[in-house]
MIKOLMI-626706 format. One record per residue (C-alpha): x, y, z; residue in three letters. Coordinates in steps of 0.2 Angstrom, whole numbers. Example, Ala and Ser with C-alpha at 12.3 -4.5 7.8 and 13.67 -1.06 7.14 Angstrom:
<atoms>
(atom (62,-22,39),"ALA")
(atom (68,-5,36),"SER")
</atoms>
This chain:
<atoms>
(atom (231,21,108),"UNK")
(atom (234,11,90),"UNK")
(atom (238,-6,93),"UNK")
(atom (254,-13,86),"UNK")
(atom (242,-24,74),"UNK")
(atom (231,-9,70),"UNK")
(atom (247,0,67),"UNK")
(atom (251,-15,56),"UNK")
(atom (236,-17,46),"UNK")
(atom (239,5,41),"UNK")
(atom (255,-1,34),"UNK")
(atom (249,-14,22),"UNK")
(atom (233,-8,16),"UNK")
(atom (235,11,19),"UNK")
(atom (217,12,27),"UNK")
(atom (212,9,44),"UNK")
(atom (196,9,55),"UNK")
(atom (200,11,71),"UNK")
(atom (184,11,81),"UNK")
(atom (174,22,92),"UNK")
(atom (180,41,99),"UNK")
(atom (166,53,101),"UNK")
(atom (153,49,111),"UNK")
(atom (135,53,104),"UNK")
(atom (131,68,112),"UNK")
(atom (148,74,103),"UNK")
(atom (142,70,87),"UNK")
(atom (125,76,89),"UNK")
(atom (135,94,96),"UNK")
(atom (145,92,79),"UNK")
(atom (130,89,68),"UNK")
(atom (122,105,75),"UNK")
(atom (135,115,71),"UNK")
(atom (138,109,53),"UNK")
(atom (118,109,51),"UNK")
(atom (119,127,54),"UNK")
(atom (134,132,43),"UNK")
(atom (128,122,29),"UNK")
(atom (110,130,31),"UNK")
(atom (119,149,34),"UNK")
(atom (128,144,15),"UNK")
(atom (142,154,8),"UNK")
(atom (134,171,7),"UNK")
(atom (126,170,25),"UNK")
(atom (141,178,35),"UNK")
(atom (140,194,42),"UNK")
(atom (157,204,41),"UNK")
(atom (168,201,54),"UNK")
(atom (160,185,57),"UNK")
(atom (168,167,60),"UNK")
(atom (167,158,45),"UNK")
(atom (178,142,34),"UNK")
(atom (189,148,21),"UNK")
(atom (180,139,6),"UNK")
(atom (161,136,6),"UNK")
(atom (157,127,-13),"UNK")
(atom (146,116,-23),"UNK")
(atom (161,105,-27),"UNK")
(atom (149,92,-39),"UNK")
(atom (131,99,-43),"UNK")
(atom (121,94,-57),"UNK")
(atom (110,81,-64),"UNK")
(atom (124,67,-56),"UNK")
(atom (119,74,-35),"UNK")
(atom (129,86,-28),"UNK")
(atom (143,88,-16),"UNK")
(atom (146,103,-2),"UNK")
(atom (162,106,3),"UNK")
(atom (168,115,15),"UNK")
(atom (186,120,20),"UNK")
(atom (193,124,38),"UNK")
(atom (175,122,48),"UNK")
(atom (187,122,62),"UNK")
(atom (188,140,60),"UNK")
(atom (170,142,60),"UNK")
(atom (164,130,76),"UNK")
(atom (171,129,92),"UNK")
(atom (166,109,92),"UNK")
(atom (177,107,74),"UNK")
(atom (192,116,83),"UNK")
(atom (192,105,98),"UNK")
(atom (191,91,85),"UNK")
(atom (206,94,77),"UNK")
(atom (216,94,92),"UNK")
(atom (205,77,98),"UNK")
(atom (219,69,108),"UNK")
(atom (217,51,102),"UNK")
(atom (217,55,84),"UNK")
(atom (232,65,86),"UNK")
(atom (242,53,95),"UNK")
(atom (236,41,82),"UNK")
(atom (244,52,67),"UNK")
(atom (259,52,76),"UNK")
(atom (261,34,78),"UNK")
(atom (257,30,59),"UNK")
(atom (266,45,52),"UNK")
(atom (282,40,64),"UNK")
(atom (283,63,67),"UNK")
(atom (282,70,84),"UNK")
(atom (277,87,77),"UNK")
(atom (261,90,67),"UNK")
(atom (249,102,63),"UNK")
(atom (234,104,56),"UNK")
(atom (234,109,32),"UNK")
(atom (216,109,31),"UNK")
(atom (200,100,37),"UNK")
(atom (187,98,24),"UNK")
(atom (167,95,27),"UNK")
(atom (160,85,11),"UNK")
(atom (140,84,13),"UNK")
(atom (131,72,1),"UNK")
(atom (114,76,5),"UNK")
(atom (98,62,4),"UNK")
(atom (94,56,-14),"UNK")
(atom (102,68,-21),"UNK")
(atom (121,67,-17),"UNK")
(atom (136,65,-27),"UNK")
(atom (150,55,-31),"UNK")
(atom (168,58,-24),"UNK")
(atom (178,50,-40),"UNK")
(atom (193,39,-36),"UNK")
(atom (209,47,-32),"UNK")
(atom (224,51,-20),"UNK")
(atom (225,66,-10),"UNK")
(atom (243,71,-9),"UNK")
(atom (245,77,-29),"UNK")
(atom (232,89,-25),"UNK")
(atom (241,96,-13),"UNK")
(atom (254,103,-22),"UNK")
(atom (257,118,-9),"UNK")
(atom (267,107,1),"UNK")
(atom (281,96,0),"UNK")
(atom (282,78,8),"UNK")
(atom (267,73,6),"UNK")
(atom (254,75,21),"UNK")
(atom (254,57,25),"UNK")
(atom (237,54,36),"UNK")
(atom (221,59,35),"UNK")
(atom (207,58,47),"UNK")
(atom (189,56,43),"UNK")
(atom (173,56,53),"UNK")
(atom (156,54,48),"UNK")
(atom (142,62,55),"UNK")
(atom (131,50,49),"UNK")
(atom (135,30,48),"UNK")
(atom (142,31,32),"UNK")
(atom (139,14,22),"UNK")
(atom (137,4,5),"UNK")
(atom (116,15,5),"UNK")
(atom (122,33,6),"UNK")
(atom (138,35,-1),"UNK")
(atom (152,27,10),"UNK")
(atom (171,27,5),"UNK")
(atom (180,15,-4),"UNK")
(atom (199,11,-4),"UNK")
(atom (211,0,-13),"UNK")
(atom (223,-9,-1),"UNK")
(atom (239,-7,-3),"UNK")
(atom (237,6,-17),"UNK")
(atom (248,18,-4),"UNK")
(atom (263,10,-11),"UNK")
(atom (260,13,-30),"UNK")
(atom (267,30,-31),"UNK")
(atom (257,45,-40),"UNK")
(atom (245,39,-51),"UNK")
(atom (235,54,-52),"UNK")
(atom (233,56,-71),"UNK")
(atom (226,39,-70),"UNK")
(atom (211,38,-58),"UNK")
(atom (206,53,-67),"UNK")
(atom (202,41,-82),"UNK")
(atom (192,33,-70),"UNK")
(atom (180,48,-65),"UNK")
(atom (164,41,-74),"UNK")
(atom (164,28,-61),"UNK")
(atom (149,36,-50),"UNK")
(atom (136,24,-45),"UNK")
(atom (138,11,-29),"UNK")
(atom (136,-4,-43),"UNK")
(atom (150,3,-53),"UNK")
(atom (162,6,-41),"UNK")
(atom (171,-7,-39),"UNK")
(atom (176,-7,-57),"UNK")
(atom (193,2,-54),"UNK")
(atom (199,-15,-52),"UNK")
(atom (198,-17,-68),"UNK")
(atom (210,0,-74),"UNK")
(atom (224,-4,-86),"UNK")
(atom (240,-3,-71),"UNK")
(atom (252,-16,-63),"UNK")
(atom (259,-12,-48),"UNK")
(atom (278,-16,-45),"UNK")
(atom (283,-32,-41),"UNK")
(atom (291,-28,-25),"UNK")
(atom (275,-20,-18),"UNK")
(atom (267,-28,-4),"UNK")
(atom (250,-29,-13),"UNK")
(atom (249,-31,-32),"UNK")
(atom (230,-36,-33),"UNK")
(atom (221,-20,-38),"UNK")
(atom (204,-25,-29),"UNK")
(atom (190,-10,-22),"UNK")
(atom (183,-14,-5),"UNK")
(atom (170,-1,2),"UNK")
(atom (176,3,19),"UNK")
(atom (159,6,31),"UNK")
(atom (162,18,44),"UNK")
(atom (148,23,58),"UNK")
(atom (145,39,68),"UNK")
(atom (156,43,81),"UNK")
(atom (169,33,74),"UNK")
(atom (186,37,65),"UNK")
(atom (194,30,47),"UNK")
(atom (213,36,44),"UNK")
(atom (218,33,28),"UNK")
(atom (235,37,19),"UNK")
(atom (238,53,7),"UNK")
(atom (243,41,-8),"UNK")
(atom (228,26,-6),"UNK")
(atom (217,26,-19),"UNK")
(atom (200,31,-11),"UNK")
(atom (182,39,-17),"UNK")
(atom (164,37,-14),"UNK")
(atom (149,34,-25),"UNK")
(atom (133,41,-26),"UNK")
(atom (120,45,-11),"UNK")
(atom (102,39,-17),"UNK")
(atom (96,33,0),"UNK")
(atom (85,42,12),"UNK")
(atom (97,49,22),"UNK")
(atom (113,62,21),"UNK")
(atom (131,59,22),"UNK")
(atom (140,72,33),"UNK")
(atom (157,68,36),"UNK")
(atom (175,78,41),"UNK")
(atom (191,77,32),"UNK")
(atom (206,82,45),"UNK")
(atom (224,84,35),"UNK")
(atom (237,85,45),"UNK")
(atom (257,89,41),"UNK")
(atom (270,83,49),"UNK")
(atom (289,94,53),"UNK")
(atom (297,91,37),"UNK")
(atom (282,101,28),"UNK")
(atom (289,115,18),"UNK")
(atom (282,126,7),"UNK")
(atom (283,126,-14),"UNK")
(atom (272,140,-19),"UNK")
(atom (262,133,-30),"UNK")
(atom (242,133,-31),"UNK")
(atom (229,127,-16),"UNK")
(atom (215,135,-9),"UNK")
(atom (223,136,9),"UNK")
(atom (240,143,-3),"UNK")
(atom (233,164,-1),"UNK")
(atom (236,160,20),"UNK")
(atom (254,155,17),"UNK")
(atom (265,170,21),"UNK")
(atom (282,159,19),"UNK")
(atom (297,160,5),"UNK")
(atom (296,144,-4),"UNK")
(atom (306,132,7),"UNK")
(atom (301,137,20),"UNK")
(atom (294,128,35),"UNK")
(atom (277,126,38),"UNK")
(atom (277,126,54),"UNK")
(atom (281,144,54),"UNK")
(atom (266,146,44),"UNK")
(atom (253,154,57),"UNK")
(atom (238,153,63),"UNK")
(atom (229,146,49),"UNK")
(atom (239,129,52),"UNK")
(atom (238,126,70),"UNK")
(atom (251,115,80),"UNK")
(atom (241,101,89),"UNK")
(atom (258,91,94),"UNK")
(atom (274,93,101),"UNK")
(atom (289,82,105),"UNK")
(atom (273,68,104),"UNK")
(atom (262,79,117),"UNK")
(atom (245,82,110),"UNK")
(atom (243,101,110),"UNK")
(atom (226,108,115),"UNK")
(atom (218,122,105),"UNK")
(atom (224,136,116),"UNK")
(atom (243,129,115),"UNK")
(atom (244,120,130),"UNK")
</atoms>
């Protein structure tokens, strides 16, 4: 379980790092089954067959290139146990205050070795326009120890109190290479001055194999370039809480949704499995 200062330390800076949960042989489990997807690519499913929902050069060109890939869970038994990862879920819980979550979407992002792409800065909940509260907390586990040589994540504390500043960190997407990075600190925006944290200041948040980071839908977050020798693997889990309803507008997870706007998520099928009850963990087969 959280700690009452871990839990405290979410709720100032929107970010938190919260140790180790897999053991290695997990990871290495996780790794080869990713490695195997990501080798099989888009077009290497055979009808009928297991596979994510979305499988896409997000960034490719002469700045690196980033693979994404939505719902591995769907694809990989190790992913779907993941996502029902008792610790992580009861964490989620704790720092989203909801006894009843499930799962929106996890999401692979793979920056391979000297070649990988930046993540620009921005928050996750505006583009997520599907659903409505926000999706408060995200997991994300690398594969890989993710640091300040291959791409790891940055965040801006406190930042999850500004509001929606979308529009704004789009300005900022030229900001690709780890020595330029931090410059968001210098973007043209005061925060309000009953925010808990008014210093706009980038801090690049390490996180190592085997551990898990859980940040906040509205923090300002992104990741620079890979040029080192080695790859950045790393999982994405979004989850919702009760008060998630539908609004029918645009997301790649929106052709799944089988719901009249307003309606409950939770009513929303398989595609969003429940992986907690009345604050009990739920395992993948509903138990």
């Amino acid at each position: 379980m959280l700690t009452t200062a871990q839990v405290e330390r979410f709720e100032r800076d929107g970010f938190l790092n919260a140790g180790t949960i897999l053991a290695e042989s997990e990871v290495d489990e996780l790794c080869g089954e990713l490695n195997a997807l990501i080798e099989k690519g888009s077009d290497g499913f055979a009808e009928g067959e297991k596979q994510p929902v979305h499988f896409h050069r997000m960034i490719s060109g002469e700045h690196g290139e980033v693979v994404q890939i939505v719902n591995t869970w769907q694809a990989c038994a190790a992913f779907e146990r993941l996502i029902h990862h008792p610790f992580i879920v009861r964490a989620i819980a704790t720092l989203t205050g909801f006894d009843d979550l499930q799962v929106w979407h996890d999401q692979v992002q793979y920056k391979p070795a000297r070649a990988g792409g930046a993540t620009p800065w921005h928050q996750d909940a505006p583009l997520w326009p599907s659903i409505e509260p926000d999706t408060p907390v995200s997991a994300w586990l690398p594969f890989d120890d993710a640091d300040l040589t291959n791409g790891c994540m940055w965040m801006v504390p406190g930042s999850h109190r500004w509001g929606d500043r979308i529009e704004l960190l789009k300005g900022m997407d030229h900001l690709i290479g780890r020595e330029e990075f931090g410059q968001i600190s210098k973007v043209a925006f005061e925060p309000s001055v009953d925010a808990p944290i008014r210093e706009i200041e980038a801090v690049p948040c390490p996180v190592k194999r085997g551990e898990v980071h859980f940040h906040h839908s509205l923090t300002w977050h992104g990741s620079p370039q890979n040029s080192s020798e080695r790859p950045r693997r790393a999982l994405a889990i979004h989850y919702m809480t009760s008060e998630a309803r539908y609004t029918g507008r645009d997301h790649v997870m929106r052709r799944f949704i089988k719901l009249g706007v307003g309606d409950p998520m939770l009513e929303a099928g398989e595609h969003f499995p429940i992986v907690c009850r009345k604050g009990v963990p739920v395992g993948k087969d509903g138990a």
